[in-house]
PyMOL CGO cylinders between C-alpha atoms (Angstrom):
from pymol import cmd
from pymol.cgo import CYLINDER

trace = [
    CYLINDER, 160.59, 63.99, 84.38, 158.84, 64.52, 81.29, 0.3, 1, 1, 1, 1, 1, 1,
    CYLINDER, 158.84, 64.52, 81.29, 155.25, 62.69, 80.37, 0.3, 1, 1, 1, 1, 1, 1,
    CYLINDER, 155.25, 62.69, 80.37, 157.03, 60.41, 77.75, 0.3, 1, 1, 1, 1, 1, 1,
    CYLINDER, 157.03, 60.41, 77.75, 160.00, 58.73, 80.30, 0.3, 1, 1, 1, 1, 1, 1,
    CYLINDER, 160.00, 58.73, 80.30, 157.51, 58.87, 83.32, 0.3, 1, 1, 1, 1, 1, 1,
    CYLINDER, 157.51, 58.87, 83.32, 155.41, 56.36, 80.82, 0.3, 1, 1, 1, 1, 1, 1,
    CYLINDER, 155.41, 56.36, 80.82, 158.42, 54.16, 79.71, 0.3, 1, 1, 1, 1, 1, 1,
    CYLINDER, 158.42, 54.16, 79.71, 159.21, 54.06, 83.15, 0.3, 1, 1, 1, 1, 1, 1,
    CYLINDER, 159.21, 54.06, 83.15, 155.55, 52.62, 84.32, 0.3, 1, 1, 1, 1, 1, 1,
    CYLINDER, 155.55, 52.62, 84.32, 155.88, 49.72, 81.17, 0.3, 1, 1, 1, 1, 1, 1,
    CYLINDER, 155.88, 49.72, 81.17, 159.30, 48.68, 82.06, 0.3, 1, 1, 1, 1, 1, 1,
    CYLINDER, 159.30, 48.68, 82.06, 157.72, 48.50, 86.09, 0.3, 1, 1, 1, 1, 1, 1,
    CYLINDER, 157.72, 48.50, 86.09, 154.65, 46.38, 84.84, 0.3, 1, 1, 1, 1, 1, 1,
    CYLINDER, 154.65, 46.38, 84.84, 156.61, 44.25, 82.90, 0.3, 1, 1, 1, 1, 1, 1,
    CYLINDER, 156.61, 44.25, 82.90, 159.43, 44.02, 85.11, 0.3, 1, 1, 1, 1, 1, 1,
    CYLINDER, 159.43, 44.02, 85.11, 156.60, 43.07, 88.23, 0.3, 1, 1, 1, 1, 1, 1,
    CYLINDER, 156.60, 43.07, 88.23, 154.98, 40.32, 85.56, 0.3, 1, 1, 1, 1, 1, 1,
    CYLINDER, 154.98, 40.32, 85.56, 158.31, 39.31, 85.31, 0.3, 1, 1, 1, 1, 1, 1,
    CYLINDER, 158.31, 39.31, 85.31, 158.84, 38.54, 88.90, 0.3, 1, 1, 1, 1, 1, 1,
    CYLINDER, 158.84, 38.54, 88.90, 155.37, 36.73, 89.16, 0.3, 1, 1, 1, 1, 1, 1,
    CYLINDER, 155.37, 36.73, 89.16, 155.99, 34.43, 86.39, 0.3, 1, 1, 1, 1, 1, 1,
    CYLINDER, 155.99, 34.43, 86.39, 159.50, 33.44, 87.97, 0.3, 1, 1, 1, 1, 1, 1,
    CYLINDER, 159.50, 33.44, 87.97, 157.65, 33.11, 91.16, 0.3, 1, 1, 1, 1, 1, 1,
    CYLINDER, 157.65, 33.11, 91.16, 154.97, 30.79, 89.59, 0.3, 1, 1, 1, 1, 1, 1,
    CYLINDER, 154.97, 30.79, 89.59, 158.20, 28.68, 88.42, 0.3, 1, 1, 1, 1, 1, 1,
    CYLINDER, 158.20, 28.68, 88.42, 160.06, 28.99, 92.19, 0.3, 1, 1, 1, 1, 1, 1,
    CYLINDER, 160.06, 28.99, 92.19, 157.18, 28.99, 94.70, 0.3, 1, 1, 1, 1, 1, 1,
    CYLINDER, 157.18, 28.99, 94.70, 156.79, 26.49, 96.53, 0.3, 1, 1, 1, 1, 1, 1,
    CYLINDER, 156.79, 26.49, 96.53, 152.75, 26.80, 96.43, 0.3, 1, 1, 1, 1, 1, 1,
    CYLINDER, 152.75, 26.80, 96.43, 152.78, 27.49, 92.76, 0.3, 1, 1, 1, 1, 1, 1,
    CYLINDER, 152.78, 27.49, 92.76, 150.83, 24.43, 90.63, 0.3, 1, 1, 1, 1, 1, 1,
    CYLINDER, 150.83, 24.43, 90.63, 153.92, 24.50, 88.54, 0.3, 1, 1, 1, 1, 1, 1,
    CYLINDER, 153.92, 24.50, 88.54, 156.42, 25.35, 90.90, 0.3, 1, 1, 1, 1, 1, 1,
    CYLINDER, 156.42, 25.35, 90.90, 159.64, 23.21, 91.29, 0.3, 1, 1, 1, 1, 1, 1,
    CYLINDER, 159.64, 23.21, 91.29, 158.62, 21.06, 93.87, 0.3, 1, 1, 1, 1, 1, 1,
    CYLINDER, 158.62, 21.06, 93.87, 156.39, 19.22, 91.03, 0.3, 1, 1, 1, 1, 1, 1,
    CYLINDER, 156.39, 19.22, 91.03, 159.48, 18.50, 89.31, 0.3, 1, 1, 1, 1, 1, 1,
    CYLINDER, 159.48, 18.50, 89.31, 161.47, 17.44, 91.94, 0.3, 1, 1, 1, 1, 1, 1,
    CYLINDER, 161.47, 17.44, 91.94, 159.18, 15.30, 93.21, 0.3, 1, 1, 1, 1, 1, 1,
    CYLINDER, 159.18, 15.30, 93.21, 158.68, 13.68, 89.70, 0.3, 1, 1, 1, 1, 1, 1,
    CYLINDER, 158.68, 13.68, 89.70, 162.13, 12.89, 89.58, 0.3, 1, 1, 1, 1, 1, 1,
    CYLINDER, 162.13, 12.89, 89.58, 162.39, 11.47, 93.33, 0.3, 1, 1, 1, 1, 1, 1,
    CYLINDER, 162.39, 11.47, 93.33, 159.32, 9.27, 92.23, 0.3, 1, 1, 1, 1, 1, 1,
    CYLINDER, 159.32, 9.27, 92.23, 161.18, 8.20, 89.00, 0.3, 1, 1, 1, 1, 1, 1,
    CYLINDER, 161.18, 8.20, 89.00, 164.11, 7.60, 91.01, 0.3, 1, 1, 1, 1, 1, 1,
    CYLINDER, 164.11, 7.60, 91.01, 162.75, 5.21, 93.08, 0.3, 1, 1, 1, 1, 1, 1,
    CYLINDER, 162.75, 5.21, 93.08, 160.76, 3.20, 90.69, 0.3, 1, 1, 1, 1, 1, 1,
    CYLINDER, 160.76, 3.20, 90.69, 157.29, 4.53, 91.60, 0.3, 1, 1, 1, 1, 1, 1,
    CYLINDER, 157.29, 4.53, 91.60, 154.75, 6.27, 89.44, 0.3, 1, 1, 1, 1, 1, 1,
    CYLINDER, 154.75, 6.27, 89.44, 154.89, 10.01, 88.87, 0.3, 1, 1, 1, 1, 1, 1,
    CYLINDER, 154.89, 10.01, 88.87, 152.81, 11.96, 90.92, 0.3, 1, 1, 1, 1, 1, 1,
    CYLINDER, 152.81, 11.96, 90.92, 151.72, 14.56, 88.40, 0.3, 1, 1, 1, 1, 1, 1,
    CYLINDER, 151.72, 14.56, 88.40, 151.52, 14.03, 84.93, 0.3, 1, 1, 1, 1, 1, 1,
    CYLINDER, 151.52, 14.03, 84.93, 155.49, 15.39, 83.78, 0.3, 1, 1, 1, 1, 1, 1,
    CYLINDER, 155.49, 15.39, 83.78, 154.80, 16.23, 80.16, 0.3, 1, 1, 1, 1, 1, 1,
    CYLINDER, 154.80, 16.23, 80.16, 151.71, 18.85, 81.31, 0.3, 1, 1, 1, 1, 1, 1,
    CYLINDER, 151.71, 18.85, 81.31, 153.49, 19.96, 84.00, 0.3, 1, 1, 1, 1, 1, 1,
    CYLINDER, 153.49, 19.96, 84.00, 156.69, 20.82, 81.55, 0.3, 1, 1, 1, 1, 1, 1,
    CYLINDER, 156.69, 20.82, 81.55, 154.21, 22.07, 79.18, 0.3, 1, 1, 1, 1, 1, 1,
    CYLINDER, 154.21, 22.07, 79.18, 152.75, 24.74, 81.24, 0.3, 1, 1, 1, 1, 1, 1,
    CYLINDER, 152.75, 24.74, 81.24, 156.50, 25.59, 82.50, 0.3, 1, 1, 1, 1, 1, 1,
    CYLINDER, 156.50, 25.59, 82.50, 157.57, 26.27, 78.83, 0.3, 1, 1, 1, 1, 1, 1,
    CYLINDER, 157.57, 26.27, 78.83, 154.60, 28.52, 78.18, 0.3, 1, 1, 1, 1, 1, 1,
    CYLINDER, 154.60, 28.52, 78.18, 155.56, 30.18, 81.41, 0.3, 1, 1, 1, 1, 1, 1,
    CYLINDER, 155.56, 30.18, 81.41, 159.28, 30.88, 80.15, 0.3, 1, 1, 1, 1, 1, 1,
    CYLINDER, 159.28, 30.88, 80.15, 158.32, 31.50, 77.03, 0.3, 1, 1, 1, 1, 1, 1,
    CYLINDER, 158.32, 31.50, 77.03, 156.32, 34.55, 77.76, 0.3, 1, 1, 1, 1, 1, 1,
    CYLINDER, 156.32, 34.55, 77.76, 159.44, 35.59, 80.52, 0.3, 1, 1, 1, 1, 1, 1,
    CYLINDER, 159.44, 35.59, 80.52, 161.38, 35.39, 77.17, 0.3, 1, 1, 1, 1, 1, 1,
    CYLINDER, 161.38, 35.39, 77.17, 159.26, 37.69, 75.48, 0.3, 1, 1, 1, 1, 1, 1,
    CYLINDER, 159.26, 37.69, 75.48, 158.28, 40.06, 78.08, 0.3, 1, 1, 1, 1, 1, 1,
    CYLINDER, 158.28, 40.06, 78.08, 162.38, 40.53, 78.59, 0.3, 1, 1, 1, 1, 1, 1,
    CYLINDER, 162.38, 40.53, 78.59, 162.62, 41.32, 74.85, 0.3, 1, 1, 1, 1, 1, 1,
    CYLINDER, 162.62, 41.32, 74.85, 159.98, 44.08, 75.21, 0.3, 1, 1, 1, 1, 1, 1,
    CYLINDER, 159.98, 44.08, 75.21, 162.04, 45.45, 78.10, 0.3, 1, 1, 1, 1, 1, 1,
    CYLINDER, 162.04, 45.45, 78.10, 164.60, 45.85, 75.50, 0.3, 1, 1, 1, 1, 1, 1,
    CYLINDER, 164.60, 45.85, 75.50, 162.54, 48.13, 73.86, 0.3, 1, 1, 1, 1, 1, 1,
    CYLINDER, 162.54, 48.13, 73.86, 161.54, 50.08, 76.40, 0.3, 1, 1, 1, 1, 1, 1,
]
cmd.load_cgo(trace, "trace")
């Protein structure tokens, strides 16, 4: 393998592995954004109670989180 694909081939890895992290950050059930947070917002809503995290922070930090899974699978594109 020449110098030039052995080099595309460790970008598309990173950004391919900081894929998985950020979708894991979204998923995990540890994360401070993960799911859970949302699901538990809605439960809470659901029932009448107040919302244990604030939502629109929470949904906030999500968004930034796809956004840069958007733009990281764009530079895979390109890769």
């Amino acid at each position: 393998m020449d110098e030039n694909k052995m080099e595309k081939q460790m970008e598309r890895e990173r950004i391919e592995s900081e894929i998985r992290c950020l979708v894991s950050r979204l998923d995990a059930p540890t994360s401070d954004i993960g799911d859970w947070k949302v699901v538990k917002c809605y439960e809470a809503k659901l029932q009448g109670h107040e919302l244990p995290y604030d939502l629109d922070e929470l949904m906030e930090e999500r968004q930034k989180v796809r956004d840069r899974i958007n733009e990281l699978q764009g530079e895979l594109e390109s890769v």
